[in-house]
N, C-alpha and C positions, 0 to 999 in steps of 0.2 A: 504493500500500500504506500501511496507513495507521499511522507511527508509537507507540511505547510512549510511555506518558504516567509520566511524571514524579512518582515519589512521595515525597513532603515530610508528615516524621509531625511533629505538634506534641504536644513534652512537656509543654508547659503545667499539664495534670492529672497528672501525676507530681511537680509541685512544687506543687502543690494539695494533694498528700496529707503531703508534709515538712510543709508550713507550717500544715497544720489545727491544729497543737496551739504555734501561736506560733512557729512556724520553730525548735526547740528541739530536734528529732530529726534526725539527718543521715542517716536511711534514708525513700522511697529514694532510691538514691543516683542522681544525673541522668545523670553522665555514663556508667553503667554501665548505663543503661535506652538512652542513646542507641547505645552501642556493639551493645546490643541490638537496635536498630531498625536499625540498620544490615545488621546480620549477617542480618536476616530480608530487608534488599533496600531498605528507607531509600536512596534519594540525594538528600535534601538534609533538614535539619534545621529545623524552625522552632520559636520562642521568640516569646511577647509579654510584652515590657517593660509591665506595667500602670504609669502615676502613683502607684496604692495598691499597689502591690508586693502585690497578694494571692497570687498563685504563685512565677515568675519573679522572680530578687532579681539584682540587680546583679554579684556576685560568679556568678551562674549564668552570666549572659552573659561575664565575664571568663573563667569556664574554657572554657567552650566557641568563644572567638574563638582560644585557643592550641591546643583539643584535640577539636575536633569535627572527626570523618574524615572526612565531605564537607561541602558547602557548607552556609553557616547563613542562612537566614534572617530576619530582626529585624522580625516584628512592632510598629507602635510607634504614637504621636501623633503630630500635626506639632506639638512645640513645640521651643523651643530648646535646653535642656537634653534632649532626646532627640536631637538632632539630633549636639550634642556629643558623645553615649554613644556613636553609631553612627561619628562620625570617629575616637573614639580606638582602638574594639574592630574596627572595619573588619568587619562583614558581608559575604558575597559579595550578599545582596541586602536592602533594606530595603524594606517593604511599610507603605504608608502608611494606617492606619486608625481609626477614629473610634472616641470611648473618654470612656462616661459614667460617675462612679462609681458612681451607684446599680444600675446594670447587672449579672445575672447572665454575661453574655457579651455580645460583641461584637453587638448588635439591628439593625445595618443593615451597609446600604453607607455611604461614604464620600463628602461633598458638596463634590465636586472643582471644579465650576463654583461656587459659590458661597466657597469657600477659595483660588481658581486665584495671585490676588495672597501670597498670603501662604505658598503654597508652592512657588511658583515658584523661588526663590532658594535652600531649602531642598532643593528636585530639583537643584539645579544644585551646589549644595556638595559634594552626596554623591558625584554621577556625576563629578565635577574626579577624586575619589581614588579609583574605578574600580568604583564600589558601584551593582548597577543596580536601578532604581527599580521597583515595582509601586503601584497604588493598588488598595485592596480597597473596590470597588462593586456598586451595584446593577445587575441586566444591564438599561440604560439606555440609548439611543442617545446622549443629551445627555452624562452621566455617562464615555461611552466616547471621547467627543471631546472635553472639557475635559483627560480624561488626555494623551489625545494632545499638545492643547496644551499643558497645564504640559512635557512633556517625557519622560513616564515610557517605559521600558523596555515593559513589561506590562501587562494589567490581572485581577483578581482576583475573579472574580464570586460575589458573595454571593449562595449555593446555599440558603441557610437557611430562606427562604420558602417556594422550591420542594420543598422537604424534605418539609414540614409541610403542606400543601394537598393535598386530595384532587380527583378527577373533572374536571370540566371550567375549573376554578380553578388546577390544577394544570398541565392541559395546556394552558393561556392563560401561563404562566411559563413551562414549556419554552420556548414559541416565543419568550418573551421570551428568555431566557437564550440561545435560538440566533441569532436577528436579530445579540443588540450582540456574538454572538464574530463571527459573518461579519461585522460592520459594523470589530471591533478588529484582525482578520486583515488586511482591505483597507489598514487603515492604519498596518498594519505592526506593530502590538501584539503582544510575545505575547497568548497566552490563557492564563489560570489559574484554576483555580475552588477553592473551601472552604467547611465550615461547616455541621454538621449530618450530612454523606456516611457513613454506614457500609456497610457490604457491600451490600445491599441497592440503596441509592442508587447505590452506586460503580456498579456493574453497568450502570446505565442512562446515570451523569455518561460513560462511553464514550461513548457515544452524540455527543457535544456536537461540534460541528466545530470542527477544529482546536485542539483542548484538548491543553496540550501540558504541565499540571501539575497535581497536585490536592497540596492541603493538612488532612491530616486527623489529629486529636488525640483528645477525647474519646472516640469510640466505640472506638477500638485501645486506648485506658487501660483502654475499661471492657472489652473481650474479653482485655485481656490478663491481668486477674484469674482467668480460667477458665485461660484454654489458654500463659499467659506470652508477654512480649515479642515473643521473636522469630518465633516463630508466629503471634500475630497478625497481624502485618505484613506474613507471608509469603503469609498467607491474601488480604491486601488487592493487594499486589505480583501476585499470580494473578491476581487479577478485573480489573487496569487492566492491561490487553494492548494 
């Protein structure tokens, strides 16, 4: 029987819309959007710490490490001063991903074989004080086994491509996206997937084996415009059975 998958809403674009006018308005308010996504069926929270603080601001992650009602997720860089953010505020999980500034949003997966030295030590810091690791990549065989080896917990598959491609293009990424979860399952990974997914997608991200979490923000900010918070959520909570 085939377990309930796991929903992880990102407010990220609810601190997009405080900060649009210079972080200067304290509406809306985050952790009253998160209380929301909870009550609609949210079990677990996610955040991304950007370098340019364009949403997510420091003192966000500070409330939310004493008063987020389920588990939080920390979005973040590998660098060292994030690294530090995440030992003092203790995440239940940090997810390790790649982060350009000129970027409207996060454009890839994460180049875990080719960063493997340099976060290594950084996976090992976190998981000492009981924080467990995900890497957000591309659904990669090589990509799914560098996580492995650094160490991680999970891995996070950027759905964002498969999003956006149509017909035969598209269903050449499914099988991508299915190969490296059976390749992450064998080797004891979780599965997690994000990025781009609204109702639509959700419906079909089902589908993926062994998927045991999705992570979705944008498209729940923008329905929650029409129909509020905790409806939306509830609508997405429905679709991922």
């Amino acid at each position: 029987m085939k377990h309930k998958i796991r929903l992880g809403v990102n407010v990220d674009h609810v601190a997009t819309l405080r900060q649009v006018r210079g972080g200067t308005t304290s509406y809306p308010n985050l952790l009253d959007m998160v209380k929301k996504s909870v009550k609609g069926g949210a079990e677990q929270i996610t955040i991304h710490l950007r370098e340019d603080r364009r949403h997510i601001q420091l003192h966000d992650l500070k409330t939310l490490s004493k008063s987020c009602p389920v588990p939080l997720n920390l979005e973040m860089a590998a660098t060292a001063q994030m690294v530090a953010f995440a030992k003092k505020y203790r995440p239940q999980w940090v997810c390790f991903v790649p982060e350009k500034r000129a970027e409207l949003t996060t454009e890839g997966g994460l180049d875990v074989k080719k960063g493997y030295k340099k976060m290594l030590p950084m996976v090992e810091k976190l998981q000492r004080i009981g924080i467990e690791i995900s890497m957000f990549i591309e659904p990669s065989i090589q990509q799914v086994e560098a996580s492995f080896e650094v160490g991680a917990d999970a891995v996070e598959f950027h759905t964002g491509k498969w999003v956006h491609l149509k017909g035969a293009a598209k269903a050449k990424e499914w099988k991508r996206l299915v190969e490296a979860a059976e390749w992450a399952n064998y080797l004891g990974l979780n599965v997690h997937a994000g990025h781009g997914l609204d109702y639509a997608h959700s419906k079909e991200i089902n589908k993926l084996p062994y998927l045991q979490e999705v992570n979705i923000g944008h498209s729940l900010v923008c329905y929650a415009l029409e129909d509020g918070m905790e409806t939306a959520v509830k609508k997405m909570r429905k679709i991922l059975k």
